[in-house]
C-alpha positions in Angstrom: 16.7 10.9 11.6 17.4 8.4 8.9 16.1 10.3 6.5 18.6 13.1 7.0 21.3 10.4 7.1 20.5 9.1 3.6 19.6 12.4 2.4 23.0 13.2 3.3 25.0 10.5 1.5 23.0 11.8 -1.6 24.8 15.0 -1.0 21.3 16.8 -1.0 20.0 19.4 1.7 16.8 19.2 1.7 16.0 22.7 3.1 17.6 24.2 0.0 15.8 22.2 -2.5 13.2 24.7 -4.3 9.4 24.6 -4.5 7.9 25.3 -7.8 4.9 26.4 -8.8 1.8 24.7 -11.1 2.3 27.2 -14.0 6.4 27.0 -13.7 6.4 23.3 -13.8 4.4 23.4 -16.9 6.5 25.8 -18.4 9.3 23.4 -17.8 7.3 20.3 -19.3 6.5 22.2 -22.2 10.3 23.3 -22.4 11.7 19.7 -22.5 8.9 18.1 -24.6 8.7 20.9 -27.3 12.2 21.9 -27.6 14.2 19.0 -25.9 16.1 21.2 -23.5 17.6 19.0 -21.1 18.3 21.9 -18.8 14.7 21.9 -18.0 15.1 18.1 -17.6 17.8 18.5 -14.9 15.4 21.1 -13.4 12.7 19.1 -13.0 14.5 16.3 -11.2 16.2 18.4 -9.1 13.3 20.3 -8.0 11.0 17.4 -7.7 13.5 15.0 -5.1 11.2 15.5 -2.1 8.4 13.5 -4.0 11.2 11.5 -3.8 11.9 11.8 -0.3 8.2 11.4 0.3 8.1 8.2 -1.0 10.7 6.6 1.0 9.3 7.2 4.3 6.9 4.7 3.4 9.5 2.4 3.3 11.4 3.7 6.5 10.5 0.0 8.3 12.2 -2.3 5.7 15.7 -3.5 6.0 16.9 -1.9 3.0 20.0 0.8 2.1 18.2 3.8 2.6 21.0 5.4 -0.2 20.0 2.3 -2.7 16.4 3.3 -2.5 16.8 6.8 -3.5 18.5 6.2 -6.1 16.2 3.8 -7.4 13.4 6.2 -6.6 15.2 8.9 -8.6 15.1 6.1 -11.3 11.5 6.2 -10.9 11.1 10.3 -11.1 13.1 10.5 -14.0 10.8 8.1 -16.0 7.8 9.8 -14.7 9.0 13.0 -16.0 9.8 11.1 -19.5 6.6 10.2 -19.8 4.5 12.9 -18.3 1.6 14.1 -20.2 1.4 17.7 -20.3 -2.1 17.6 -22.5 -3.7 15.9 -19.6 -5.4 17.6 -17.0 -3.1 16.1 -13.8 -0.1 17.4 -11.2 2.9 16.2 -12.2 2.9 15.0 -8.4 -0.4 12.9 -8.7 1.4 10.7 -11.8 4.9 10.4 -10.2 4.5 9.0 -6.8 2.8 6.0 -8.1 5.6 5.5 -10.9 8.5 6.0 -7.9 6.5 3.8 -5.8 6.2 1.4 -8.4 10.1 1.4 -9.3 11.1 1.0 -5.6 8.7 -2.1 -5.1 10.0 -3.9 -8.1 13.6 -3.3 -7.1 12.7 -4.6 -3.5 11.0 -7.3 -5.1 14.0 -8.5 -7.7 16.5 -8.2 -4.4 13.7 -10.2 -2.3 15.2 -13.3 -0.1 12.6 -15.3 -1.5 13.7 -16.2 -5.6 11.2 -16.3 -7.9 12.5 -16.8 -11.7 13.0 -14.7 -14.2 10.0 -16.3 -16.4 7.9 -15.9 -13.8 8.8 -12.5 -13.2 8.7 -11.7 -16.8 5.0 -13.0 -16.9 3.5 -10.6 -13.8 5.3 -8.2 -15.2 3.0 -8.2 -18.4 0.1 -9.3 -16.9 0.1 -5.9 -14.8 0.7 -3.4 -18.1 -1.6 -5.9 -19.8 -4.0 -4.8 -17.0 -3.5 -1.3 -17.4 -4.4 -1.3 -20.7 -7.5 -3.0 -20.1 -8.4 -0.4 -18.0 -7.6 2.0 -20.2 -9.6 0.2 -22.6 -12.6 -0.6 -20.4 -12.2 2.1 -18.0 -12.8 -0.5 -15.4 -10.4 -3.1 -13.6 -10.2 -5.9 -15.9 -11.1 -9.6 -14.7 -8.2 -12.2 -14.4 -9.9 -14.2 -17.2 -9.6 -10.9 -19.4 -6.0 -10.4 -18.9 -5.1 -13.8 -19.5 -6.7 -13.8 -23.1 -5.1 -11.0 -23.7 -1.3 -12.4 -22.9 -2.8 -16.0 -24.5 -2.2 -17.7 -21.7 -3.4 -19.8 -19.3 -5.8 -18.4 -16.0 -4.1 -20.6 -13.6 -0.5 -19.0 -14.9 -1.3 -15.7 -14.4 -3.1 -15.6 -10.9 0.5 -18.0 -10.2 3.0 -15.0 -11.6 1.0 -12.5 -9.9 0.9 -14.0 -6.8 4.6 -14.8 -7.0 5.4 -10.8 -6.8 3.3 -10.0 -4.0 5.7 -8.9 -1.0 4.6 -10.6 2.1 3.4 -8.2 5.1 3.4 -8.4 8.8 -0.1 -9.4 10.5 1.0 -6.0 12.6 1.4 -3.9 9.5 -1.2 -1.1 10.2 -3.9 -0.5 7.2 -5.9 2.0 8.8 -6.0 5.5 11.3 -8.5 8.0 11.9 -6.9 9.0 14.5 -7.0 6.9 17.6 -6.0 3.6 17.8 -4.6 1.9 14.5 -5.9 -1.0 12.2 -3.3 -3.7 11.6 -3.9 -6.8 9.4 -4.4 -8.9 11.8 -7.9 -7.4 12.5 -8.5 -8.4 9.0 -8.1 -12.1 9.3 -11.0 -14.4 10.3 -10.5 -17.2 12.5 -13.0 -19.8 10.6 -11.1 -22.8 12.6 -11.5 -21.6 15.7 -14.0 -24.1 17.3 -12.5 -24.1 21.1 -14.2 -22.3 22.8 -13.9 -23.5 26.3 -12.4 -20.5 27.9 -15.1 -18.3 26.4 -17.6 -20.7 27.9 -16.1 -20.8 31.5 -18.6 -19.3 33.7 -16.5 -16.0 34.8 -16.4 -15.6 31.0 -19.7 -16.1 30.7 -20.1 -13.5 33.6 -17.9 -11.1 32.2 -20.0 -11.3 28.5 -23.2 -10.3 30.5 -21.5 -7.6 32.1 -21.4 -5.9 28.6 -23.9 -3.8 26.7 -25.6 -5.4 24.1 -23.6 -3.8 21.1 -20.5 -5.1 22.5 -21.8 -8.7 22.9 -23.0 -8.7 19.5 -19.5 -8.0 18.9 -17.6 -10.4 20.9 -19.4 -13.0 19.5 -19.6 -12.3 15.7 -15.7 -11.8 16.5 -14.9 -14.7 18.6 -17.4 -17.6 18.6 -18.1 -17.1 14.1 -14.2 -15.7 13.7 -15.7 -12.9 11.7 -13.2 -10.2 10.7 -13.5 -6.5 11.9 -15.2 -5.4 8.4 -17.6 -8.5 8.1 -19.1 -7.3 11.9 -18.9 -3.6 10.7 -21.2 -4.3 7.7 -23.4 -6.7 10.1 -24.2 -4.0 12.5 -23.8 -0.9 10.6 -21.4 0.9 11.7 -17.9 1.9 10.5 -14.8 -0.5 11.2 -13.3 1.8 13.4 -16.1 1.8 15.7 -16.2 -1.5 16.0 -12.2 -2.0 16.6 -12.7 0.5 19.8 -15.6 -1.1 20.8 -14.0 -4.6 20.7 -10.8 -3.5 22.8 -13.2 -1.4 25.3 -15.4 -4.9 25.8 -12.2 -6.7 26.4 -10.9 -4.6 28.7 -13.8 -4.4 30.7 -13.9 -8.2 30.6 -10.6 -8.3 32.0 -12.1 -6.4 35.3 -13.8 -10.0 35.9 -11.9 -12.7 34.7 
């Protein structure tokens, strides 16, 4: 596996790394923050790489060094365990995988293909911790108009610096799985140009369509002739998204049978 291989160049096996416990972690926390011992430090990293490891398999499909992004991830772990907060009621593991997710993405994002410049950069950057704060502050997500008065700048600059930063995804990236067949992000996307319809109104169509229960032509029709996505017909009809990708791909399929 990959995952071995970069594993590997780390030098690191992962069947010897150690598991802690809830109460030893703390004791290490409370070790490094009250009397600075950096043994407990090296102790916490060491024993806390398979969040690490974790992480990168979300990341398995990109074409980046596996070896770079562990690094970079460690980057991540060590500045979660900087600024843990032992006085607050959370696993270590629930605050570091968003801070080693978050360090991987903006190093993926500074060594993107597609430059964006360092202002720019600079201004997403803090219009996301002003955003956190806000929601700190509010204990809600703040509005775009909210965290633009706070940085004194423009709305139209912001929602441009943020948009800059967003990593662009594959229509076939998949979103969802409970289990059978998965959600990509294409199913997401509503077709609302889509005004030829001449092969849906060719009379084996048209056959096919009666052949179907009524559920399933509600479907194919709040899917195909309005271009609503899967989660608009899900909320139309009342049932779960899912259930409405399996019925669409069982309706097609039997459509098939007579077209």
């Amino acid at each position: 596996m990959a995952l071995m291989r970069k594993v590997d160049i780390c030098g690191i096996d992962t069947s010897k790394l150690p598991l802690l416990k809830n109460e030893q972690m703390r004791s290490l926390f409370y070790d490094l923050q009250t009397n600075h011992n950096q043994h407990a430090r090296e102790e916490l990293i060491y024993c806390n790489l398979r969040l690490v490891l974790s992480v990168l398999q979300r990341f398995s499909n990109r074409n980046e060094d596996s070896d770079d992004l562990f690094q970079v991830g460690c980057i991540g772990l060590m500045k979660a365990i900087d600024n843990f907060d032992l006085s607050q009621n959370v696993r270590f593991s629930t605050y570091a995988v968003p801070m080693i997710i978050g360090e991987i993405r903006r190093y993926i994002r500074d060594n993107n293909a597609i430059r964006v410049s360092r202002s720019l950069r600079d201004t997403a950057y803090h219009a996301l911790q002003a955003r956190e704060k806000l929601a700190n502050e509010l204990g809600r997500e703040p509005t775009v108009d909210e965290i633009a008065a706070k940085l004194e700048l423009p709305k139209e600059d912001v929602v441009f610096a943020m948009d800059s930063i967003q990593e662009p995804m594959s229509l076939f990236e998949p979103i969802y799985n409970d289990g059978g067949d998965p959600i990509y992000l294409m199913d997401q996307v509503g077709d609302q140009k889509n005004t030829d319809h001449r092969w849906l109104e060719s009379i084996l169509v048209t056959q096919a369509i009666e052949h179907l229960s009524e559920r399933e032509q509600a479907i194919i029709d709040l899917r195909f002739f309005q271009g609503k996505t899967q989660m608009e017909v899900a909320e139309e009809i009342g049932i779960s998204q899912a259930q409405v990708s399996r019925l669409e791909k069982g309706a097609l399929n039997q459509m098939r049978k007579y077209v």
